[in-house]
Each structure stands twice: as C-alpha cells, then as structure tokens.
N, C-alpha and C positions, 0 to 999 in steps of 0.2 A: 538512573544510568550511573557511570561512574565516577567519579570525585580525583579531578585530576593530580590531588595529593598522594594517590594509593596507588598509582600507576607506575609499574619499577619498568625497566629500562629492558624487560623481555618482552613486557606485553608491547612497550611504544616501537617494536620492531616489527610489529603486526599492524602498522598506522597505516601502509600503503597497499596495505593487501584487499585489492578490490571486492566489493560485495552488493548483489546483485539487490535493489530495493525496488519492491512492488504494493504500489497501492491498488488497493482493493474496492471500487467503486460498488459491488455485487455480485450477485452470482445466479445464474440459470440453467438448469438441467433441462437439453431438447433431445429428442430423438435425433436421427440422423437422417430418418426421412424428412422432416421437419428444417433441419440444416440444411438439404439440399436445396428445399423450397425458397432459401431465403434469396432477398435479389435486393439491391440497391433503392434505400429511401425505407425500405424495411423498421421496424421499431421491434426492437428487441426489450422487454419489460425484466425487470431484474429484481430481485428479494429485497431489497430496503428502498425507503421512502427518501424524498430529496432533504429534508433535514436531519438524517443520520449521519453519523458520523462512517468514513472509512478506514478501513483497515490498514495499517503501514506495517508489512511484511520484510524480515532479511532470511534469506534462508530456510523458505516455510514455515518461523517461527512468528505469530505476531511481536511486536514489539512496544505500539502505540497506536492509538487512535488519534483522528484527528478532520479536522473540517476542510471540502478543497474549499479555494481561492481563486480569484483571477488576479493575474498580475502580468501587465504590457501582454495584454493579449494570448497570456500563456494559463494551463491551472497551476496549482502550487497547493500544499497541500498547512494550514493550521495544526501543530502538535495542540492538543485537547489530555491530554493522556499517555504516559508511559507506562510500560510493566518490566521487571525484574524477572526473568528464569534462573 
C-alpha cells in the first residue's frame, strides 16, 4: 500500500472520498429457473472451501486477501495479503 511519507497534499484531499469495499466469501452461477426455486433454510454451495482465504475488493479491483473472523458477534475480515496495481 502506500507509505505515508510519499503522500503530497493532492492525494490527502482524496481521504474522505467514500469507497465502496466488498468481501468476497464465493461465487455461484445458477440459472434463473433455479433462483426462482429457492425458498427460505435453502443452502446455496459456493466455489471455495471454508479455509480459503476471501477476496477484499474496492471498486471491482481486488486489492487483498484475507481470512474472516468473528468479533462481538460480528464477521470481520484478517488482511493475509495485499497487492499493488
């Protein structure tokens, strides 16, 4: 990420500019007839296994991986991993 030395006074003007972050627990492709069928108590099976790591997205781009958590009854998610675009 970046190094709060190298940060000039154009970019920390862009500090409060909200950005939408999504974690990524999986992913499954259903038909629609399939979707219709679904109903309440339903198990929806998804492409990664419960010790993989998830996806931490801003703006469609990954940016890190990382492990969830629980914390006071909430998830929360472990950074494990960053990347540089």
């Amino acid at each position: 990420m970046t190094n709060n030395s190298t940060i000039t006074p154009s970019l920390k003007s862009m500090y409060n500019v909200p950005l939408e972050m999504k974690i990524i627990l999986g992913r499954k492709k259903i038909k629609i007839e399939d979707l219709l069928k679904l109903n309440k108590g339903d198990m929806i099976q998804l492409n990664k296994n419960v010790n993989e790591s998830v996806d931490i997205m801003i703006s469609g781009e990954l940016i890190a991986k990382g492990e969830l958590v629980v914390v006071d009854d909430k998830f929360g998610v472990t950074i494990t991993e960053t990347f540089e675009n």
